[in-house]
N, C-alpha and C positions, 0 to 999 in steps of 0.2 A: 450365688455370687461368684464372678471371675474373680480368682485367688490369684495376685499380682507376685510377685517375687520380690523381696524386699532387698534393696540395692543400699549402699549408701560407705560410710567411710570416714575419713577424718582427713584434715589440710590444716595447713601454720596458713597464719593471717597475723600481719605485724608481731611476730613473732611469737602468736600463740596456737594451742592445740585447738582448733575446733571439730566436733560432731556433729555431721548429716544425716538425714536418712532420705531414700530416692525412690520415688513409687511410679509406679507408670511409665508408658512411653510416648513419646510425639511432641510434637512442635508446641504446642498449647502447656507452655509451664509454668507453675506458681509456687512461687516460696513463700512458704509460711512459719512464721516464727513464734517462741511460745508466750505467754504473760510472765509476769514477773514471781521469780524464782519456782516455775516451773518448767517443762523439757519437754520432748518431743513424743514421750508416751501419752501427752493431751491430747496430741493430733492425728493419732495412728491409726486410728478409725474414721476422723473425716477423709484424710490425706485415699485410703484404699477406700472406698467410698469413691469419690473423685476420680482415683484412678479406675475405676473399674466403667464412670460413665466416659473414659477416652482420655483423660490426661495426665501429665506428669506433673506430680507435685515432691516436693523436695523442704521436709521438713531441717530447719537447722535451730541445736541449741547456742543461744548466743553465748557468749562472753560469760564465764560465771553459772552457767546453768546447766543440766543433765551432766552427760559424758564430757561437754568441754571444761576448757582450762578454766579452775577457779584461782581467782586471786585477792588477798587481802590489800588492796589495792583503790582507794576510794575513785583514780582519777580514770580506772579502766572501763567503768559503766556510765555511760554518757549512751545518749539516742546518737549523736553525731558519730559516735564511734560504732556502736551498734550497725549503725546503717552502711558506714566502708565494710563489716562484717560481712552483709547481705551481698554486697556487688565483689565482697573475695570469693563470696561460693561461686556466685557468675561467674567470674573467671576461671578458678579453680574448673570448672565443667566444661569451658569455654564456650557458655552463650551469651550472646549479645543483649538479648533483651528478654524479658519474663513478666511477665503478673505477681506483684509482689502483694504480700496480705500477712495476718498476724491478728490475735486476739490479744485486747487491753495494751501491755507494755508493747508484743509486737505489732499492732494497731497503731501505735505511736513511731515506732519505728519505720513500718511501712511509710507511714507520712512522709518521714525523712529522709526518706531512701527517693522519692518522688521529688522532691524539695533539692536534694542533692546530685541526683545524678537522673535527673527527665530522660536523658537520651536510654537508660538501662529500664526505665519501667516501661512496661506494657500497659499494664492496667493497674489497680491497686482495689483490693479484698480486703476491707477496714470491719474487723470484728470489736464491739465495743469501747471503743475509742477513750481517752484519759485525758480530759480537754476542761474548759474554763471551770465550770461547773460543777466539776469532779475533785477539782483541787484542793479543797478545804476538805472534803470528805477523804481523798488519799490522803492527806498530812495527817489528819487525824489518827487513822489506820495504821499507819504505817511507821509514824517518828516515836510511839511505844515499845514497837518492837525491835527497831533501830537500837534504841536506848538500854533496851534489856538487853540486847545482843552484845552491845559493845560494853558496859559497865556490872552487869550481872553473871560477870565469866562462868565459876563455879557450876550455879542451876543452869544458865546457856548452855555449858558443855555438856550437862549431864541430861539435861533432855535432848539434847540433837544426837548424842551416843545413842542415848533409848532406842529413837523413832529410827537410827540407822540401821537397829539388831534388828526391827521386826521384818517378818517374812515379805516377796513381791505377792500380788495378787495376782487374780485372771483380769482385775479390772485397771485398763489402762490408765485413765484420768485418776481414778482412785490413786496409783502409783506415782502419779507426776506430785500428788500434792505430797506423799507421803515423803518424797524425795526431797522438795523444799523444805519441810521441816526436818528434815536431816542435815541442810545444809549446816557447814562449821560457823559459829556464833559469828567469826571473825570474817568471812566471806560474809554472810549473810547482812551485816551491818555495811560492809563497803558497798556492796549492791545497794543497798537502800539509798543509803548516802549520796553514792555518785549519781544515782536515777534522780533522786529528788534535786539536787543542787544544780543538777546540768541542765540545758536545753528541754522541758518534760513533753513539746509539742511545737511545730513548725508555729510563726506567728501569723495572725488572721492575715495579713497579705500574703501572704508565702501559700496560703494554702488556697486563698483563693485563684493564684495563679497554676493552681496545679492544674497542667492540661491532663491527664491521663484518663481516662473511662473507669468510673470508680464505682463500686459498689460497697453500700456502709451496711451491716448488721449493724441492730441497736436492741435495744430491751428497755421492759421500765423494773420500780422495785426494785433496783440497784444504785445505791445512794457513790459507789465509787465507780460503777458505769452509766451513769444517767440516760436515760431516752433523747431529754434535751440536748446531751452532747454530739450524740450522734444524727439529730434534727437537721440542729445548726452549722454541721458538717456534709453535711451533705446538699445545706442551703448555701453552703463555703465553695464548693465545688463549681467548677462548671460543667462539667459532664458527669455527677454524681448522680445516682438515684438512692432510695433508702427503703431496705425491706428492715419489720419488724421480727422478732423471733418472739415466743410464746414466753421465755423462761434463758436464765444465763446457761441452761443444760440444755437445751434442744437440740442444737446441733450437736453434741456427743451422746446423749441419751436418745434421742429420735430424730438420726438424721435426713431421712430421707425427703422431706418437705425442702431444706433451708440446702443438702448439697445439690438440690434437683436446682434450686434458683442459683446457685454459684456456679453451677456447672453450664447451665443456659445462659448465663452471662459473661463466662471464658469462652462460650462456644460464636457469641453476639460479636466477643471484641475482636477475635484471629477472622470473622467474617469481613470486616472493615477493611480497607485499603491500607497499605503498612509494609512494614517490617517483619517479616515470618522469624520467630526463631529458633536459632541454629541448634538441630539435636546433639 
């Protein structure tokens, strides 16, 4: 494997701290963002993966997650907001256009980054998508842990202290999750809060007008990423197509099959007539 050199940084965006990371070089870029209340060690191995088949991808932790700014703050995590995040790093780098993508929460975001600023996407890389289908099963999920975070201070505190003393691994994704559940009781409940109460997905016109060349991973066996969400998204689409993955681990546990198809499909869309953009 070409062993890429790892670039990246931090920038203010509406006046908060955000964390990058920057793999690869060239014109063909994709930003990829992490799921919900985890960070950019998820993606550290498709991200160089990718880079190593020619392209630059540019992990960032939103708002609240990994290295950036967390705030106890419910009105700070919104998709709407999340996705000016996406188009601060664009500028912050100073490219005009990119391939934007994300797994579950940044699967949603991507959408809205497409939705809000057409003229900034290139393409969009939708990993597991959080759509009609999914939404009783994330409320389920998720308004418990909400609940215990924000009214069960005491045990909140004293397990997210725990999970903060234990050691990192060698294993990335192992680390991002381990990070989430360190998150502070108090962050971790406004995250949920503002995800669940805002915007959770462009509406079905909005996404069926998305022009962009989109490419949807999907899975089945996953009652808060359903197969069917990412079907019917892809049937949303006009210029979508939809590969399946084996398992919600395949592309970080055995990537080479699913980065070979995302990397033939970044390589399909900078083939097309367009906008090159600016390294």
């Amino acid at each position: 494997m070409i062993q890429t050199d790892l670039r990246g940084g931090t920038f203010v965006h509406e006046g908060h701290r955000l964390h990058f990371e920057d793999y690869g070089t060239g014109d063909q870029v994709l930003v990829y963002t992490n799921g919900l209340l985890l960070d950019t060690q998820l993606n550290r191995g498709v991200a160089q993966a990718l880079a190593d088949r020619g392209h630059r991808v540019l992990l960032l932790d939103l708002l609240g997650h990994g290295e950036s700014d967390k705030l106890a703050d419910v009105s700070a995590y919104r998709m709407d907001t999340y996705a000016r995040q996406v188009v601060g790093l664009l500028d912050h780098l100073g490219l005009d256009r990119a391939a934007i993508g994300g797994i579950s929460l940044g699967a949603n975001v991507s959408l809205q980054v497409a939705v809000q600023f057409p003229e900034r996407t290139k393409a969009l890389v939708v990993e597991m998508p959080v759509l009609e289908w999914a939404t009783p099963a994330a409320a389920l999920t998720f308004i418990p842990i909400l609940l215990a975070m924000r009214y069960a201070g005491p045990v909140a505190d004293a397990f997210t202290g725990l999970v903060r003393r234990l050691p990192s691994t060698p294993i990335g994704p192992l680390n991002s999750f381990l990070h989430a559940a360190s998150t502070r009781p108090d962050v971790m409940a406004s995250i949920l809060h503002g995800v669940l109460v805002g915007p959770v997905a462009p509406t079905a016109d909005d996404r069926r007008a998305i022009a962009a060349p989109t490419l949807v991973l999907g899975h089945g066996n996953d009652f808060i990423h359903p197969y069917s969400d990412a079907e019917g998204l892809a049937a949303q689409i006009p210029a979508a197509r939809l590969e399946r993955a084996t398992s919600p681990f395949e592309l970080r546990l055995h990537p080479d099959r699913l980065t070979g198809v995302i990397s033939d499909f970044l390589h399909d869309v900078w083939r097309e007539p367009g906008d090159r953009v600016q390294a």
